[in-house]
C-alpha positions as CSV (number, residue, x, y, z in Angstrom):
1,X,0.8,4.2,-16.0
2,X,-1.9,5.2,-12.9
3,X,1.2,4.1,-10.5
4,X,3.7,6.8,-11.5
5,X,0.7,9.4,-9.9
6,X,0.3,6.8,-7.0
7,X,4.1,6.1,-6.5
8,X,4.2,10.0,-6.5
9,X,1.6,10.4,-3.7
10,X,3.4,7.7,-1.3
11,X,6.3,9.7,-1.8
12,X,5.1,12.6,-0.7
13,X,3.3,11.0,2.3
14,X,6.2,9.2,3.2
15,X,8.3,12.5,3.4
16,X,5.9,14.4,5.1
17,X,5.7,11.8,8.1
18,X,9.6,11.0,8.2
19,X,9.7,15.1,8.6
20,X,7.4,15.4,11.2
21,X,9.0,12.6,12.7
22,X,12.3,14.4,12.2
23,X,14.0,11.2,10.6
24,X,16.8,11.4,8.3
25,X,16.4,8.6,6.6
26,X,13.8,6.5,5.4
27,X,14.4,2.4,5.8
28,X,11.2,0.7,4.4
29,X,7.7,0.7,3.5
30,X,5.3,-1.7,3.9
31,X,2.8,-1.6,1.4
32,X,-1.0,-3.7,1.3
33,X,-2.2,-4.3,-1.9
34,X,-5.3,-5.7,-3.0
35,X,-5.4,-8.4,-5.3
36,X,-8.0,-6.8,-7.5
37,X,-6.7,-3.2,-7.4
38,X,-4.6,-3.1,-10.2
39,X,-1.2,-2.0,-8.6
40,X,1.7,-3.4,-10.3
41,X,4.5,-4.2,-7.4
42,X,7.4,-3.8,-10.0
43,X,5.6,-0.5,-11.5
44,X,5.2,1.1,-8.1
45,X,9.2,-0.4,-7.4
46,X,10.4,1.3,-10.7
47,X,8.9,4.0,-10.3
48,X,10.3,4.6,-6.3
49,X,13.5,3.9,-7.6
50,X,13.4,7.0,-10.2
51,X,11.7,9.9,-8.3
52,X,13.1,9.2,-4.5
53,X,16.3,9.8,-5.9
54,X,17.8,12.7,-4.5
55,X,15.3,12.4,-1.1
56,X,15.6,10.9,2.5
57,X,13.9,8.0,1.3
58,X,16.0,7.4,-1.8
59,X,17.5,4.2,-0.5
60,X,13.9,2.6,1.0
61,X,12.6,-0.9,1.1
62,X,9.2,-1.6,-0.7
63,X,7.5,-4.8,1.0
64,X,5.1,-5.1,-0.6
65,X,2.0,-7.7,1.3
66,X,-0.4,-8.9,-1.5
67,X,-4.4,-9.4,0.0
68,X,-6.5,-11.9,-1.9
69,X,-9.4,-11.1,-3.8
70,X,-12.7,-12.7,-2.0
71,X,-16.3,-12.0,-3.0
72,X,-20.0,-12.7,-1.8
73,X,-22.6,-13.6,-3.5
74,X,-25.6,-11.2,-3.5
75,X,-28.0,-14.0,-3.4
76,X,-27.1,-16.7,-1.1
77,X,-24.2,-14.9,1.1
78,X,-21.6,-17.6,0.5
79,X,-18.0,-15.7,0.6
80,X,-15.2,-17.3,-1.4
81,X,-12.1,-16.2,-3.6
82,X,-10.8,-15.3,-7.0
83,X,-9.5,-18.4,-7.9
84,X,-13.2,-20.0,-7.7
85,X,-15.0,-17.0,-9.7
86,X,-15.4,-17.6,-12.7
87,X,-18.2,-15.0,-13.4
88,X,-21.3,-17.0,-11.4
89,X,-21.0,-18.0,-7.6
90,X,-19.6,-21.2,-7.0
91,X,-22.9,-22.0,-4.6
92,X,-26.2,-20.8,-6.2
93,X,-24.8,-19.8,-9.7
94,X,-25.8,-16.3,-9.1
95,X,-24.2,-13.4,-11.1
96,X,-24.7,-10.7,-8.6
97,X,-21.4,-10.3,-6.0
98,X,-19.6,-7.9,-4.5
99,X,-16.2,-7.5,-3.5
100,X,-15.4,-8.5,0.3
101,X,-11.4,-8.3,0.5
102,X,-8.5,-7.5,-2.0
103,X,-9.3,-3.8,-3.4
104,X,-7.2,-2.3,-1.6
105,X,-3.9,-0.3,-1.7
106,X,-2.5,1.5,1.2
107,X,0.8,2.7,3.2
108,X,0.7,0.5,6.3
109,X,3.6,1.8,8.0
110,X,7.0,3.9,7.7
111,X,10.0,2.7,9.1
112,X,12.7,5.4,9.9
113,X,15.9,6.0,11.2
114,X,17.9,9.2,12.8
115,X,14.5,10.5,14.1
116,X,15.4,13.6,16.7
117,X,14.1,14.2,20.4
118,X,12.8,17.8,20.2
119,X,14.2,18.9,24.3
120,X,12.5,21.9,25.5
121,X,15.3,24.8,25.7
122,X,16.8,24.4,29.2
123,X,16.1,27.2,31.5
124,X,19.1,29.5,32.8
């Protein structure tokens, strides 16, 4: 349910920068999301799909670009993914890690359309 208050938030970051940009209309998002962050593509889509109704971005593109997970290992430095974690490294055995890649989720870009040229008043 934590995407409704996150699809909310992109919305209103994605309207405030197509206004500033004066766009009327917005034509995609591209989204990065972590691996290990939790973020349900198809929550966040159904979600967009219900509360941009009505907005400049209403008829928007989700892309969404999935990031791995990848650790290291506290104890030996070796780096590697989620597929070979299994709770120890897959070097040393050690139990300490930390996360390295694929916790993120963020609004990469805004793509746009209809975006006016603000011309300075012509003197007369």
């Amino acid at each position: 349910m934590h995407e409704l208050g996150i699809t909310e938030q992109l919305l209103h970051l994605t309207l405030e920068h197509a206004e500033r940009a004066g766009a009327t209309r917005v034509t995609r998002l591209n989204l990065v999301i972590g691996e290990l962050s939790s973020v349900m593509d198809e929550s966040v889509q159904m979600y967009w799909e219900i509360i941009a109704r009505g907005t400049i971005a209403e008829q928007a593109e989700l892309h969404f670009e999935r990031v791995p997970g990848r650790f290291r290992c506290l104890a030996c430095g070796a780096e590697f993914g989620m597929s070979e974690f299994g709770g120890l490294c897959p070097q040393c055995g050690g139990a300490r890690v930390t996360v390295v890649d694929g916790d993120q989720f963020r609004l990469d870009s805004i793509e746009v359309e209809g975006t006016e040229v603000n011309d300075p008043t012509p003197e007369g």
